[in-house]
Every structure is written in structure tokens, then in C-alpha cells.
C-alpha positions as CSV (number, residue, x, y, z in Angstrom):
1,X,42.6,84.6,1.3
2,X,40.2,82.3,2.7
3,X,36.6,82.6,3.9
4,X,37.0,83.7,7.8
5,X,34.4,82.8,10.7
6,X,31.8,85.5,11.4
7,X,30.2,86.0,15.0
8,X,27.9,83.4,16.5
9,X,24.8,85.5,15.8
10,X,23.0,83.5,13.1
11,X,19.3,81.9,12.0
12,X,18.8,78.2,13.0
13,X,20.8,75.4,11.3
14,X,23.6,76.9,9.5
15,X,26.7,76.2,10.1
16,X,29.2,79.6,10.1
17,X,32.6,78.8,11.1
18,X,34.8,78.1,8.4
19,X,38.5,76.8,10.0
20,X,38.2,73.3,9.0
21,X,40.8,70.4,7.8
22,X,40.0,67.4,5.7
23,X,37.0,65.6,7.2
24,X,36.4,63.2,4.4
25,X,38.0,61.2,1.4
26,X,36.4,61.9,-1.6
27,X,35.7,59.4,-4.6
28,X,39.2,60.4,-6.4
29,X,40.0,59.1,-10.1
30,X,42.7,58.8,-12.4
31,X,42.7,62.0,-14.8
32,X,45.2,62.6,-18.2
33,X,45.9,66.4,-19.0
34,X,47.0,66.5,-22.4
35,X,48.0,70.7,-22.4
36,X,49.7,71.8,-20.3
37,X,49.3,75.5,-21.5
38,X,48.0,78.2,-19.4
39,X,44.4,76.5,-19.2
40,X,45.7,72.8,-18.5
41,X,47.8,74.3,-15.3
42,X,45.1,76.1,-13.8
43,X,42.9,73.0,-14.6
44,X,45.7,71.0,-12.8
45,X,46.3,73.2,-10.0
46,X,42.0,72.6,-9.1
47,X,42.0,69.0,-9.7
48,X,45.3,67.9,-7.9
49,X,44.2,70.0,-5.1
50,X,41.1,68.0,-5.1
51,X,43.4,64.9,-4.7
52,X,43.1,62.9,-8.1
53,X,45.5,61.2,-9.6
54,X,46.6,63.9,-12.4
55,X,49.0,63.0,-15.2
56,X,49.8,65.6,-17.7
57,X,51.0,64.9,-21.0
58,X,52.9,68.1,-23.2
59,X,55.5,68.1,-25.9
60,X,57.8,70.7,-23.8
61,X,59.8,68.8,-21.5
62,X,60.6,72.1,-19.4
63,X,57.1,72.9,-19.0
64,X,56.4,69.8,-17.5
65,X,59.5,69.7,-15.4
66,X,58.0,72.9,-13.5
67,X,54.6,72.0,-13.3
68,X,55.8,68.3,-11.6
69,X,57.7,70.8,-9.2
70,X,55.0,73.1,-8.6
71,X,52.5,70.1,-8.3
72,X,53.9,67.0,-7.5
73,X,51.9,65.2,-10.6
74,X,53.1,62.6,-13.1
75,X,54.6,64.4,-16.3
76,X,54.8,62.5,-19.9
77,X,56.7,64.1,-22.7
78,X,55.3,63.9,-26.3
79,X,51.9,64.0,-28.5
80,X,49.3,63.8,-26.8
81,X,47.7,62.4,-29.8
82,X,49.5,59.1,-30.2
83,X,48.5,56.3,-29.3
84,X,51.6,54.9,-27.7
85,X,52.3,58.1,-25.1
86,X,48.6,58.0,-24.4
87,X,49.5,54.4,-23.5
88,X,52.7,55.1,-21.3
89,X,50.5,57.9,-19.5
90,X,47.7,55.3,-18.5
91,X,44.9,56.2,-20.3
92,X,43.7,52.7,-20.4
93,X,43.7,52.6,-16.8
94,X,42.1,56.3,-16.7
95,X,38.7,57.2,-15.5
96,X,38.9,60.5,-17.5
97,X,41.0,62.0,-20.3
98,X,40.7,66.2,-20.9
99,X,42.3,67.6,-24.0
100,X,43.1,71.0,-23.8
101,X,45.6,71.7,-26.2
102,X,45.6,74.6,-28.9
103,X,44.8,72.5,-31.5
104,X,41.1,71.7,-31.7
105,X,42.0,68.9,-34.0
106,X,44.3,67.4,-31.6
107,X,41.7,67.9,-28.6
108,X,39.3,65.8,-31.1
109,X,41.8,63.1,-31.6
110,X,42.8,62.5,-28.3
111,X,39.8,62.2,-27.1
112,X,38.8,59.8,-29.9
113,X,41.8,57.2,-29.6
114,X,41.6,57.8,-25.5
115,X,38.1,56.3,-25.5
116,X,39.1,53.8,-28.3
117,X,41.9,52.6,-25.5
118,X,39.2,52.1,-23.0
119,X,39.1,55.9,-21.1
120,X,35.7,55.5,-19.2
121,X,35.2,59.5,-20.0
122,X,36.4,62.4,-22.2
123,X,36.2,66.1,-22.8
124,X,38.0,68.2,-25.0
125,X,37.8,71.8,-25.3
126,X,36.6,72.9,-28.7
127,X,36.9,76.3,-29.9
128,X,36.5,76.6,-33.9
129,X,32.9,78.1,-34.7
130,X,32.2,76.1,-37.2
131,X,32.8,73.2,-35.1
132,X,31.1,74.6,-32.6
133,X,27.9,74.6,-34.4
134,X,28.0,70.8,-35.4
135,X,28.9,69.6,-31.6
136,X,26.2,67.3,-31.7
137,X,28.2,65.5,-34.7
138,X,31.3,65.8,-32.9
139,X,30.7,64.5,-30.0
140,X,29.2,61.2,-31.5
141,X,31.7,60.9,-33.3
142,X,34.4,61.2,-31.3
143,X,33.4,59.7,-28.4
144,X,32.8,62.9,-26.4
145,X,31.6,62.9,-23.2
146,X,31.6,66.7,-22.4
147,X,32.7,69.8,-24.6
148,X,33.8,73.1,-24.1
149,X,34.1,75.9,-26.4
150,X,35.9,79.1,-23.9
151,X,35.2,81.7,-26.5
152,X,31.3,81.5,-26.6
153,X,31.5,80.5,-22.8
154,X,32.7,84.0,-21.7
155,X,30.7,85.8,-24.4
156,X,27.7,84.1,-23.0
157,X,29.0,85.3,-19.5
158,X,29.9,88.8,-20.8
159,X,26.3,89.1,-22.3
160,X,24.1,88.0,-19.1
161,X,26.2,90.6,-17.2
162,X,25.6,93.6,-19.6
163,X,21.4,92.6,-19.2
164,X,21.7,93.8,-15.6
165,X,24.9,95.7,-16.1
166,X,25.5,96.8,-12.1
167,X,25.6,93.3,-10.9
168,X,29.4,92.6,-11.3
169,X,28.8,88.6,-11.5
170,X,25.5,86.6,-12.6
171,X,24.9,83.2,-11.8
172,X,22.1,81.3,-12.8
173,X,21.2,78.2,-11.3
174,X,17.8,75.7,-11.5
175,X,16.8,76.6,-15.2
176,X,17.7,80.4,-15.0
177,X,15.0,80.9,-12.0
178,X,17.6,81.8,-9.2
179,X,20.3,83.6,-9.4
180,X,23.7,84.2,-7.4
181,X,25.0,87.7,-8.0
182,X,27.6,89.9,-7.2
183,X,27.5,93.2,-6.4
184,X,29.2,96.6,-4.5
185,X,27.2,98.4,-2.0
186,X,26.7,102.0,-2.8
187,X,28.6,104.8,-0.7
188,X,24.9,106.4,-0.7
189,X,22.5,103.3,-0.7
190,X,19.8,102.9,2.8
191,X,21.3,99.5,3.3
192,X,24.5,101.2,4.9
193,X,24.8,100.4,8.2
194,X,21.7,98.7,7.9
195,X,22.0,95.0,10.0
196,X,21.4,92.0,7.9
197,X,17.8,90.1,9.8
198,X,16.5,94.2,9.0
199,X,17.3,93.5,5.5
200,X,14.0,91.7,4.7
201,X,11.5,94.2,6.1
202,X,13.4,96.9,3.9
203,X,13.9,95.0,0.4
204,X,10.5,93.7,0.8
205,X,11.8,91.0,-1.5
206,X,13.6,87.9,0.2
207,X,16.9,87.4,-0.7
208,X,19.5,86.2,0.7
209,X,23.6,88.0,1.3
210,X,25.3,84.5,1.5
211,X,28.9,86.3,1.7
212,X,30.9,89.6,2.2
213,X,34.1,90.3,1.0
214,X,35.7,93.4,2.6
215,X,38.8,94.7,2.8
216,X,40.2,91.7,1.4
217,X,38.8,88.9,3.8
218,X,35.6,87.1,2.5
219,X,33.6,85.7,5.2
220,X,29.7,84.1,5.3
221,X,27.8,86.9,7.4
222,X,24.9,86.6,10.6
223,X,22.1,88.0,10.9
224,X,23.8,90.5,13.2
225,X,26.0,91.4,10.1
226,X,26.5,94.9,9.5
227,X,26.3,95.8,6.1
228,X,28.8,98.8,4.6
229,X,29.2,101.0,1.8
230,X,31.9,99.3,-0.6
231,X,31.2,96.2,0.4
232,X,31.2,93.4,-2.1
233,X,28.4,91.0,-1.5
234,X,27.4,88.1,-2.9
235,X,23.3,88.0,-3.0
236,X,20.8,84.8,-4.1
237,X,17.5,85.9,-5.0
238,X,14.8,84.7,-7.5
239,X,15.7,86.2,-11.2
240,X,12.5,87.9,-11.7
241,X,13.2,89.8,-8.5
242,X,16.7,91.2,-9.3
243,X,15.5,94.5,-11.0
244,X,13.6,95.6,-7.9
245,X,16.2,94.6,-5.5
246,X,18.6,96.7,-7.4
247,X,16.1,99.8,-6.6
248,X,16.7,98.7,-3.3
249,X,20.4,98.8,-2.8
250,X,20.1,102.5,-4.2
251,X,22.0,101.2,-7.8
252,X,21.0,103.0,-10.7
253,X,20.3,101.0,-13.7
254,X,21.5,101.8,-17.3
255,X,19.2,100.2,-20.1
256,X,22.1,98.9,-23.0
257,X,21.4,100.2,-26.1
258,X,25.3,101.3,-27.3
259,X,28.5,98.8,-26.9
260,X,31.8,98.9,-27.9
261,X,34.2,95.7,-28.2
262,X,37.8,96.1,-28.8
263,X,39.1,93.0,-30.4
264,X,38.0,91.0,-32.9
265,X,38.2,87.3,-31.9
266,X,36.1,84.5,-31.6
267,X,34.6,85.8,-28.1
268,X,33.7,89.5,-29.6
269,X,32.2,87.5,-33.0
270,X,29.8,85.4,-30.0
271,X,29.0,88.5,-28.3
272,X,28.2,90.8,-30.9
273,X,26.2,88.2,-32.3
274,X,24.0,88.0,-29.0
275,X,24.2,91.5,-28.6
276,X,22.5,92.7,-32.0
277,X,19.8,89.4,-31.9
278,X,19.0,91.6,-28.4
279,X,18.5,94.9,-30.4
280,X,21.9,96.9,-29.4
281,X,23.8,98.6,-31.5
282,X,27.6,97.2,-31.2
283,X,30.6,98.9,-32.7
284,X,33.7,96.5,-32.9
285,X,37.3,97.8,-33.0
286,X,39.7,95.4,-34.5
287,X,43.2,96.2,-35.8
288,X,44.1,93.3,-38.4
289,X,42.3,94.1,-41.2
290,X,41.9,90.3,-42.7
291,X,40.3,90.0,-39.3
292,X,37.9,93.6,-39.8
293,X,37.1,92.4,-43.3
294,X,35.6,88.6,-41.9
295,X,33.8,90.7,-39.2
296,X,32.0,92.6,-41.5
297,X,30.7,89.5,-43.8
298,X,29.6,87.8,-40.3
299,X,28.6,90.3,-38.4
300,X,26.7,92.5,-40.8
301,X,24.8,94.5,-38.3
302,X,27.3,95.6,-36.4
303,X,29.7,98.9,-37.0
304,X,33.0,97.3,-37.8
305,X,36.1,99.7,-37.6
306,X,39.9,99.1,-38.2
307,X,42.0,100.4,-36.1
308,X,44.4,100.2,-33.0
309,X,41.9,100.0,-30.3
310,X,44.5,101.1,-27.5
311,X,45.1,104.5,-28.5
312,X,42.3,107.3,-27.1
313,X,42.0,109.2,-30.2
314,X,40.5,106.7,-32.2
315,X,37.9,105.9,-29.3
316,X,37.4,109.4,-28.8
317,X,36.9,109.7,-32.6
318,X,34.4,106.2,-32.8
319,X,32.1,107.6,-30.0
320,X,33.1,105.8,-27.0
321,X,31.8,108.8,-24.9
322,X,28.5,108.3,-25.7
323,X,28.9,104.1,-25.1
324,X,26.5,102.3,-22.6
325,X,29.1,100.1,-22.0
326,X,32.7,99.0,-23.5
327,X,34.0,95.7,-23.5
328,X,38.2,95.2,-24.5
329,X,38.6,91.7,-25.8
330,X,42.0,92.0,-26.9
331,X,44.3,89.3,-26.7
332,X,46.4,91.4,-24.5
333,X,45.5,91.9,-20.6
334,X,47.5,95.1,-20.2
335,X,45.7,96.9,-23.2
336,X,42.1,95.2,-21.7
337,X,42.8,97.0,-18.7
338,X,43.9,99.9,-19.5
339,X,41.0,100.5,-22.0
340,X,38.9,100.2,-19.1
341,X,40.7,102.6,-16.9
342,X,40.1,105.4,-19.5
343,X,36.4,103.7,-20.2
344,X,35.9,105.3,-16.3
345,X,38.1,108.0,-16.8
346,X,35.6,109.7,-18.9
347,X,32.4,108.5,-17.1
348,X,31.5,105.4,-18.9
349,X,29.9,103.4,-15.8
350,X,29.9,99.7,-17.4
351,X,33.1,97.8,-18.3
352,X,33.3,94.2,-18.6
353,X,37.4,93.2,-19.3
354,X,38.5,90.0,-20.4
355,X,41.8,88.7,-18.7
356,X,43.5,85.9,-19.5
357,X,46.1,85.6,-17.0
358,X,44.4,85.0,-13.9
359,X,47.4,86.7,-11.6
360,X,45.8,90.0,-12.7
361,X,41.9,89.4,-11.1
362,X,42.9,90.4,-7.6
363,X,44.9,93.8,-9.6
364,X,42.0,94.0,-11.5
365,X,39.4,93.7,-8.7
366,X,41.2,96.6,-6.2
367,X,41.4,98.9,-9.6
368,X,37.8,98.9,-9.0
369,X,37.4,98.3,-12.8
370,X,33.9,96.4,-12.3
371,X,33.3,93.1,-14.2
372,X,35.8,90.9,-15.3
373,X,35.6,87.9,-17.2
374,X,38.6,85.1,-17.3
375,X,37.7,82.4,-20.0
376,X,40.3,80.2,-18.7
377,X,39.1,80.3,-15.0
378,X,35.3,79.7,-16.9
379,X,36.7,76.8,-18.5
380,X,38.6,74.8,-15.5
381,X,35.2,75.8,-13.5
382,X,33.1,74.4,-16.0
383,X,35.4,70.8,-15.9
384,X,36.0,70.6,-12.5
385,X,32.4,70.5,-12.1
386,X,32.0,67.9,-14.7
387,X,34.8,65.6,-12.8
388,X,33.0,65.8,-9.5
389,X,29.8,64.7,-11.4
390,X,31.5,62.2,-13.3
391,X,33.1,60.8,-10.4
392,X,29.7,60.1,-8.1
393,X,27.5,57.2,-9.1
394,X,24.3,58.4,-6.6
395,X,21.3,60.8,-7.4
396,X,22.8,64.0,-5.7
397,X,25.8,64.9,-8.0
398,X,26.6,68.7,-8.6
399,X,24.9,70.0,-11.7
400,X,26.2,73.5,-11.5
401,X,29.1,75.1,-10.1
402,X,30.5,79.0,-10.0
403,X,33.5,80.5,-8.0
404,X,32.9,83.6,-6.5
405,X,35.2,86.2,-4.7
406,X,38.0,84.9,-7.3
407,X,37.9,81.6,-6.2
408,X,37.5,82.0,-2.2
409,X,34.1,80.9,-2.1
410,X,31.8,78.1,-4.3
411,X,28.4,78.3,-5.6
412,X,26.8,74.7,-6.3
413,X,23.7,73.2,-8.0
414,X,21.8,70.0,-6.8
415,X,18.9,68.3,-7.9
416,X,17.6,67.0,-4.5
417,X,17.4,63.1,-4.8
418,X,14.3,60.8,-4.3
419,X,15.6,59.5,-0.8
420,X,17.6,60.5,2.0
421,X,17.3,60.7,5.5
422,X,17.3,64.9,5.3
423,X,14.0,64.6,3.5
424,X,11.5,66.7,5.0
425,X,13.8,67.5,8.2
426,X,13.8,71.3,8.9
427,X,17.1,72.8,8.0
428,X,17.4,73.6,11.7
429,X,17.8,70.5,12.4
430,X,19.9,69.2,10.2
431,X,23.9,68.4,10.5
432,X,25.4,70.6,7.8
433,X,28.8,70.9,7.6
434,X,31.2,74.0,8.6
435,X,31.1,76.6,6.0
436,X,28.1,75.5,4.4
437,X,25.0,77.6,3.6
438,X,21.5,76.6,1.7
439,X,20.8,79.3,0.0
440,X,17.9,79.0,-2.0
441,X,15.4,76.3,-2.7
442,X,13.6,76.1,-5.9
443,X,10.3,74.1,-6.0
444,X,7.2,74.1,-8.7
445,X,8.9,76.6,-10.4
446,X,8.8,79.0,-7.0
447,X,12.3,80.5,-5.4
448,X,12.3,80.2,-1.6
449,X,14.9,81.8,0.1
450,X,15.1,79.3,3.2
451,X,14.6,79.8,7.0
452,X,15.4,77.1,9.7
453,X,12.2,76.1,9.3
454,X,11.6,75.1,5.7
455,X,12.6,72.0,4.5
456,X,14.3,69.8,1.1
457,X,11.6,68.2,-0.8
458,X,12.3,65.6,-3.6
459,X,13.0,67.5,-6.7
460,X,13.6,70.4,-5.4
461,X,16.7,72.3,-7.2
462,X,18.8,74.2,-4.3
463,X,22.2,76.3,-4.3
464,X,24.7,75.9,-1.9
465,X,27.4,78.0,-0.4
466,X,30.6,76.4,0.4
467,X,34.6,76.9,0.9
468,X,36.0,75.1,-2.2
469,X,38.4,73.1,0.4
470,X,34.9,71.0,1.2
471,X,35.3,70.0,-2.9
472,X,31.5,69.2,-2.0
473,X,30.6,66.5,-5.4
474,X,27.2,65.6,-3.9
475,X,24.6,67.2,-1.7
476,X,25.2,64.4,1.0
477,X,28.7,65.6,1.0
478,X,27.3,68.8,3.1
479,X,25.9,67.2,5.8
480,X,28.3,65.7,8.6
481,X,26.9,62.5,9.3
482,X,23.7,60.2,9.0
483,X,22.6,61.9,5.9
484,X,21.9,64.9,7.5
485,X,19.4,64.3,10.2
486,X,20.3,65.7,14.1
């Protein structure tokens, strides 16, 4: 699916339509893989479709034979730790290597020798606690230029979703002071039916519904936008505000005092972690017992309980009835899910499920199961942003960047630069781009949700909506032509 064109009915300045090709080359670079596991393909799906020069480097042949198929990238067979295939790959030619391999160790490694050869950049994703908590060390060391660790990633995400547990998505942006969420309209909520340029007078709150994803189709709304019951709406609004709007929309928030995890791994260990430092009582359900019995030294005050986590009686039996919420962080997507499905079965409101393979989010998404968390698609979002930084030299680069709508639609963060021809120009006025949207301007610490009329200040820290085909790596990359200015 892809973001569809809305009627011509709109404020000032924005630009609606979204059937676009190509307008503009981008500034592409030379990028090594080494993994070419279920992370490095989706990482290598984003940045080949971004056009970059991708080579991957894996020591099965046959997986790389069908991702050269499926991609059309350069494929190396061997370690991606030696010196000599990092050689025959091109790393000394590279502008970036990204290790994402099982192996921590070899991530390290590769990203050591890579910048020894003369890699301009490297990241490697990092999971190990314990390294975790001396990445300062590590990435002096090794040469780092950026570090990822997917397990505390998606606990982080899990944990910023359960504070304001009916948003489905939170995304913060300029310091934590704005905030892109997502959200379902109630079947019984005022706004139903309600037109969108009515929607200020009644939140009595600005904020702004940058898109609307029904029955299937996801498409940037007008003012003349009817809002329905069921729809699935992405909203930016300042953070403090959230809480009220929520009264608004008719949603009825749920305080989290009581969660249950199902799993034990490093994600559950993060979350519980943040979750009892916030005062909630977590109970953990992990099978392996070696695993249950390093839970209970590091996580001492949470419940710790060994058992199979998949069958009802034992849930039933350890209270999850009387849960504010229940996360399943097995390793296994089909027991995640179906943990959730009962989770609503018996009238617990808040899930959050972890899924790994990312075929499952639209499945997930029409099961109406609420939240869902993919580390892998955290961890390709969180690099592909840092390759479109990495590959801009001018003020302007993207400092932020969230998919929404599984992927159909991008959230970006810009530090507005010292000059530019869109300085002080009412937005109005300015050329933006097809299927772009400002949709919030931060500025002396104050969220303003932007008219035609207001302007970009110097400084200022905005969010932008956008169709990932723009693969927007700088703010000037949303305006059309002479920096902006009609």
C-alpha cells in the first residue's frame, strides 16, 4: 500500500497529492552489510531502495545467492571479519560499513579492522548487556561511529507505549516535547463524523491528524476530512498535551500498576528493569529455568515464575486476569500472538507483542491486537536514518526518523539551519514538495502546531510528514526548488 491523494480541500501551503516519481538524485554512498540474517535483509531491502551502492558480505553462499536475486546487490562469500574478504568487498573504497551479524564480537571486529582499512564510517549492532553498559569504551575503541543495541531499543519503545497505554505508537521528537502518535478512533468517541478544520474548536488543544489509514489505504487528510470510528490516525501534538487529548477522543485511560512479560530475554530483562524503577509491579514468565534463575538475581523486584508461558492455565493460575497490561516477548511470533489474542479474550485491554518477522505486522495489525513492536524494523529504522545523516555534509540533516502505518508513511526530525532562503517565509508560501506535511514546530521550548501563516525560524526543531519514496535526508530536500521560497 501506498499513501493515496486526498481531495483538494486543504489549509494554505501544503502540498497533498502523493503520485509522484523520482524528482531528485540523492547523495548515494558505498555501504558493506556484513549479516545477511533477517535484520541485514530488511536493512538491505531500505537502503538499496534508497539507491546506494550495497554489498553484503555472509558466510552462506545460498543466502546471498537469493538476496542478489531478490535485490540486485553485490554478494561476497566468507567472514566478514577478515581482513582480506573485507578487502575484496571494498571496504577501503566504502563510505560506510554496518555489522549486523549474531555475533557481537564479530560486529566489534569488523567494524574495528573496517575503519583500520580506511571505512570513512561504521556501526555495529551491539546486543550483550554488559557491553551495552560500557558503549562509551566500545565505541572508542573500536572505532565506532554509531551503535545499536535492538533489545533495549524495543524495551525502551515497549515502555513509552505502556505510560500512555491507548496510543498504539509514541514518537518523540525535539527533546521528548512533541510527539507523533498513533491511535484508533473509538466506535463511541464525539470526533465521529466530526470534519477535521472542526477538530480544533472541539479538542481545544491544537494538534494536528497528519494521516488516516482506513480500510487499508493510508492517505494525508484536508481539512474537509471526515473523521470515522475505527479509523487509525496518526496525531502530532505537544507531549504535555497528550493526556487531555485522549479525554477528547472519548479513550479511556488505564493507570499501569500490574504487567506481565512472557519471555525472559534480554528485551523483558530492559523492560522490567524500567518498569519497577517506574513503580509497577511486573511478573515475568520464562520457561528455561537457567534463564528464571539469572532473572531472579537481576531482577530482584520483579515476580519471576517458571513455566511455559503459552499454555492458559498457568496464566490463569499467575493472575493474568487481574493484569493492567501483558507483554509476550517470546522468541516465537506465533506464541506472541496468540498470547495476546487470549490477553483480549478475557478483557485485558493493553497488549504490546513483539514480532520478529515482519510479514506478520499487517496480520497482526487487522487482528486488531493493539501495539506491536518489531525490533528488527526498530533497528533498520534507527540506521537508515543514521545513513541519510551520514551521507549529507550541510546543516539540515535528519536527526530523527519513525515509520508509521508499517512503513507507508515517514516521520522526520530537523534542526532548522542558520540560513536558507525558507527562513522567515510563511509556510503558505513556500514550495514544498508532494506528499509532504510540516507538522509541528518546536521553538523556545513551545510546540506550535503550524498554520499557513507561521513561519521556520533558525533553531527551530520541526517534524515532517513524508512518503518514504521522497527518502527526504535534509529539510531542503522537501522543498521543490530555490530553497523553498514561491
Amino acid at each position: 500500500m501506498t499513501i493515496q491523494s486526498c481531495p483538494p480541500a486543504q489549509p494554505a501551503g501544503v502540498q497533498r497529492e502523493c503520485a509522484y516519481g523520482r524528482e531528485d538524485a540523492e547523495e548515494f554512498m558505498k555501504i558493506i552489510v556484513v549479516g545477511n540474517g533477517k535484520t541485514g535483509l530488511l536493512l538491505v531491502q531500505q537502503l538499496s531502495r534508497e539507491g546506494h551502492d550495497i554489498v553484503v558480505i555472509d558466510s552462506n553462499p545460498q543466502k546471498l545467492f537469493d538476496t542478489q536475486e531478490k535485490l540486485d546487490v553485490a554478494i561476497v562469500a566468507g567472514n566478514g571479519a577478515s581482513a582480506n574478504v573485507l578487502k575484496e568487498a571494498g571496504v577501503p573504497e566504502s563510505d560506510l560499513l554496518v555489522a549486523v551479524t549474531d555475533s557481537d564480537e564479530i560486529n566489534l571486529l569488523c567494524a574495528l579492522i573496517a575503519g583500520k582499512l580506511g571505512c570513512r564510517s561504521t556501526v555495529a549492532r551491539v546486543r550483550n548487556q554488559e557491553y551495552d553498559q560500557e558503549m562509551n569504551l566500545l565505541k572508542s575503541s573500536f572505532g565506532l561511529s554509531f551503535a545499536i543495541n535492538p533489545e533495549k531499543t524495543c524495551a525502551k519503545e515497549i515502555f513509552r507505549v505502556l505510560q500512555l497505554p491507548s496510543f498504539l505508537t509514541r514518537r518523540s521528537f525535539a527533546g521528548g516535547r512533541a510527539e507523533m502518535v498513533e491511535l484508533i478512533v473509538p466506535k463511541d468517541s464525539e470526533l465521529d463524523g466530526q470534519r477535521l478544520d472542526q477538530m480544533p474548536a472541539i479538542l481545544n488543544k491544537k494538534a494536528l491528524i497528519c494521516t488516516i489509514e482506513r480500510k487499508g489505504d493510508v492517505f494525508v487528510p484536508s481539512g474537509s476530512t471526515v473523521l470515522m470510528a475505527e479509523d487509525k490516525i496518526a496525531m502530532s501534538a505537544a507531549t504535555a498535551d497528550l493526556p487531555f487529548l485522549l479525554k477528547r477522543f472519548g479513550i479511556k485511560t488505564t493507570e499501569i500498576r500490574r504487567v506481565m512479560i512472557i519471555g525472559g530475554s534480554a528485551s523483558a530483562r530492559y523492560l522490567a528493569e524500567d518498569l519497577s524503577d517506574a513503580g509497577i509491579r511486573v511478573t515475568i514468565i520464562e520457561q528455561d529455568e537457567k534463564k528464571c534463575a539469572a532473572l531472579v538475581d537481576q531482577l530482584p523486584r520483579a515476580e519471576v515464575v517458571c513455566g511455559d508461558g503459552s499454555v492458559q492455565e498457568l496464566l490463569a493460575d499467575e493472575g493474568i486476569a487481574d493484569m493492567d497490561a501483558v507483554v509476550p516477548m517470546t522468541g516465537i511470533d506465533e506464541e506472541n500472538i496468540m498470547i495476546s489474542l487470549y490477553a483480549h479474550s478475557i478483557g485485558i485491554e493493553k497488549t504490546v507483542t513483539k514480532v520478529n518477522r515482519l510479514e506478520y505486522l499487517d496480520l497482526v495489525g487487522s487482528a486488531n491486537l493493539g501495539a506491536v513492536v518489531s525490533p528488527k524494523s526498530l533497528t533498520a529504522n534507527e540506521i537508515t536514518r543514521f545513513v541519510r545523516a551520514v551521507g549529507q555534509s550541510r546543516a539540515g540533516s535528519v536527526e530523527t526518523l519513525y515509520s508509521l502505518s508499517n512503513g507507508r508513511v515517514e516521520a522526520l526530525g530537523f534542526t532548522v539551519p542558520e540560513t536558507g532562503s525558507f527562513l522567515g517565509v510563511p509556510i503558505m508560501k513556500l514550495k514544498l514538495k508532494k506528499a509532504i506535511l510540516i507538522a509541528s514546530i518546536v521553538r523556545n521550548q513551545q510546540v506550535i502546531i503550524p498554520t499557513g501563516r507561521d513561519v521556520l525560524m533558525r533553531g527551530d526543531s520541526i517534524i515532517v510528514i513524508a512518503d518514504p519514496r521522497r527518502m527526504i535526508s535534509n529539510l531542503t530536500d522537501i522543498f521543490s526548488e530555490n530553497g523553498g521560497n514561491a
